[in-house]
C-alpha positions as CSV (number, residue, x, y, z in Angstrom):
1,X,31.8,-107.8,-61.6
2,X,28.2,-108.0,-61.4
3,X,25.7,-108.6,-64.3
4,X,25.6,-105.3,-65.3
5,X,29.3,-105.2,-65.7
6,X,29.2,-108.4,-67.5
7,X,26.7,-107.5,-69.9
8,X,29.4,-104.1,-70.8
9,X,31.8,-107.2,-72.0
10,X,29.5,-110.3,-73.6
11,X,26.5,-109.5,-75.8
12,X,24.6,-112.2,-73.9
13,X,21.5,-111.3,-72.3
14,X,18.6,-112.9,-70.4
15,X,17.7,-115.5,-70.7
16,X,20.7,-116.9,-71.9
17,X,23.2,-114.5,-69.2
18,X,24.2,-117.2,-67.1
19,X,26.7,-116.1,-65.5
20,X,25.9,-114.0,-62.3
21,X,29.0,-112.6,-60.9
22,X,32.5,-112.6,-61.7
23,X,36.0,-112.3,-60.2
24,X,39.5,-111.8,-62.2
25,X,42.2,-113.6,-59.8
26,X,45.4,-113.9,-60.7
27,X,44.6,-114.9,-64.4
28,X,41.5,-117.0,-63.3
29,X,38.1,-116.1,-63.9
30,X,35.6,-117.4,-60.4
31,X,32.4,-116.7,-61.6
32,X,29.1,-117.5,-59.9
33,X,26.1,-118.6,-61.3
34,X,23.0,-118.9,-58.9
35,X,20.2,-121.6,-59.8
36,X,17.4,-120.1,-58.1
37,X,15.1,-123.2,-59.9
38,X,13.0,-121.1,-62.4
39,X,15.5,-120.8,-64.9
40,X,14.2,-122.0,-68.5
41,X,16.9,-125.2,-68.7
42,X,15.3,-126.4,-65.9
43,X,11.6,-126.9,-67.7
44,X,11.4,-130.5,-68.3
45,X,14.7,-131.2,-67.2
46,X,13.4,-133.0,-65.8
47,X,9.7,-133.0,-64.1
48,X,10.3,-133.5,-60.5
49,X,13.8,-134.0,-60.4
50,X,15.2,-130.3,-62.3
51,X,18.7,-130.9,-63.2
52,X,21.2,-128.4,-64.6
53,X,21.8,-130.1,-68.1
54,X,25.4,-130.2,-68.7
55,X,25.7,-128.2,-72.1
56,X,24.5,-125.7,-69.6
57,X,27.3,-125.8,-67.3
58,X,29.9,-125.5,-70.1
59,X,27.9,-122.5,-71.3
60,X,28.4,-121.0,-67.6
61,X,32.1,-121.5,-67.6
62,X,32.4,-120.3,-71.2
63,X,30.8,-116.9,-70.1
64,X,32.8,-116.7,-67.1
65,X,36.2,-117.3,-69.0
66,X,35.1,-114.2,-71.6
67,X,35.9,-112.3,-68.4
68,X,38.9,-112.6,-69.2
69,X,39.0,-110.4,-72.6
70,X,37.8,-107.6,-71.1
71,X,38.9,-105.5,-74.0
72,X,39.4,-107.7,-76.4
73,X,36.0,-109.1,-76.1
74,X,33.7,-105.5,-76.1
75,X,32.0,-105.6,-79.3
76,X,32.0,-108.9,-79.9
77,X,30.3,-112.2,-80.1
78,X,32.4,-115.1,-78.6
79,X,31.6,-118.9,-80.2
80,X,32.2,-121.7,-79.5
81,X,34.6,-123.5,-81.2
82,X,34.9,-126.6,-79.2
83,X,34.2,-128.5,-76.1
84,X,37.4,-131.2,-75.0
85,X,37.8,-133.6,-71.7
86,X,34.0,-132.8,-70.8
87,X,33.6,-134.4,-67.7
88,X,30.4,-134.5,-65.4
89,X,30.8,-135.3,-61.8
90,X,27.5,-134.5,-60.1
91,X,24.3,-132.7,-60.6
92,X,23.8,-128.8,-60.1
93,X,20.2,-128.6,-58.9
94,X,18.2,-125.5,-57.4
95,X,19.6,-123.9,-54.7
96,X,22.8,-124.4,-56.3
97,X,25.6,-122.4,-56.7
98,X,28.0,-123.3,-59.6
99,X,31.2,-121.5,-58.7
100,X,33.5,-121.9,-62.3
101,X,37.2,-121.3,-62.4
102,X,38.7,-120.6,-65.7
103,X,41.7,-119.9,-67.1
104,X,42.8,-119.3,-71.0
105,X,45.5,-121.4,-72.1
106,X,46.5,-120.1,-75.2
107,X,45.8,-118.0,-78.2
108,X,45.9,-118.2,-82.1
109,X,44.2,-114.9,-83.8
110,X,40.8,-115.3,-82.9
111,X,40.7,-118.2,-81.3
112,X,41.0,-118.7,-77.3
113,X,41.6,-122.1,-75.6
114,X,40.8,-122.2,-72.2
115,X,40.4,-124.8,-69.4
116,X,37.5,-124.9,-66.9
117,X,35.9,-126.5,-63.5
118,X,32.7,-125.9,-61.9
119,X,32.1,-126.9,-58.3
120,X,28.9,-127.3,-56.1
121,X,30.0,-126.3,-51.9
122,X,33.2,-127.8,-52.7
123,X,32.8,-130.6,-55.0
124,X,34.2,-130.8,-58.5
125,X,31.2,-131.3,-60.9
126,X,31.8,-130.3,-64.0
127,X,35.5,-129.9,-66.0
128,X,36.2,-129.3,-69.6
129,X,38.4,-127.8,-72.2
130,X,37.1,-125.4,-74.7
131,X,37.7,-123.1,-77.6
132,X,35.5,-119.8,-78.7
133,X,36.7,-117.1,-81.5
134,X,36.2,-113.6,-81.2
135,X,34.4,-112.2,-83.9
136,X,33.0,-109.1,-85.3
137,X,28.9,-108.4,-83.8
138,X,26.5,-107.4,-86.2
């Protein structure tokens, strides 16, 4: 899916559509999200030195997991619910590509629990478990 497809299935847009491509395999969501340095996170975090702030990152695989719901998620808004096990491993920087696998672990009415990892060429820099509900756009 590119961004246009994405935006058919979350209610995101820019600036906060972080999430630039993604790929269903085999119950896994691999999304790509391109940090092309411009990006509004990146102003004053920090001067010089621009760092991806982790919040960020869970954000990106949040988005990329929603994949997942194709149906279920048209129409609308998923929340967050809760972030567990958040571990940072390394920084995501410009030029960067954060490539995000996801998966959804389980599912209780409108609530989704999913697990997460985010890697930069290779290396593991970002994990996490998290929860979002589904509910109704206004």
């Amino acid at each position: 899916m590119d961004r246009e497809q994405i935006k058919q299935i979350l209610p995101h847009r820019e600036p906060m559509l972080l999430v630039d491509e993604v790929e269903l395999v085999e119950g896994e969501a691999h999304g790509k999200c391109h940090i092309r340095g411009d990006e509004f996170f990146l102003q004053g975090h920090f001067p010089g030195n621009p760092v991806v702030p982790g919040v960020i990152q869970c954000e990106m695989m949040a988005q990329s997991a929603c994949a997942l719901l194709l149906d279920e998620a048209r129409g609308k808004t998923p929340l967050f619910t809760g972030l567990d096990k958040v571990k940072f491993r390394g920084q995501v920087k410009p030029g960067d590509t954060l490539e995000t696998r996801c998966q959804l672990v389980r599912q209780r009415g409108m609530f989704y629990f999913a697990k997460g990892e985010g890697r930069v060429n290779g290396k593991l820099v970002v994990s996490a478990e998290f929860s979002f509900a589904l509910v109704d756009g206004e």
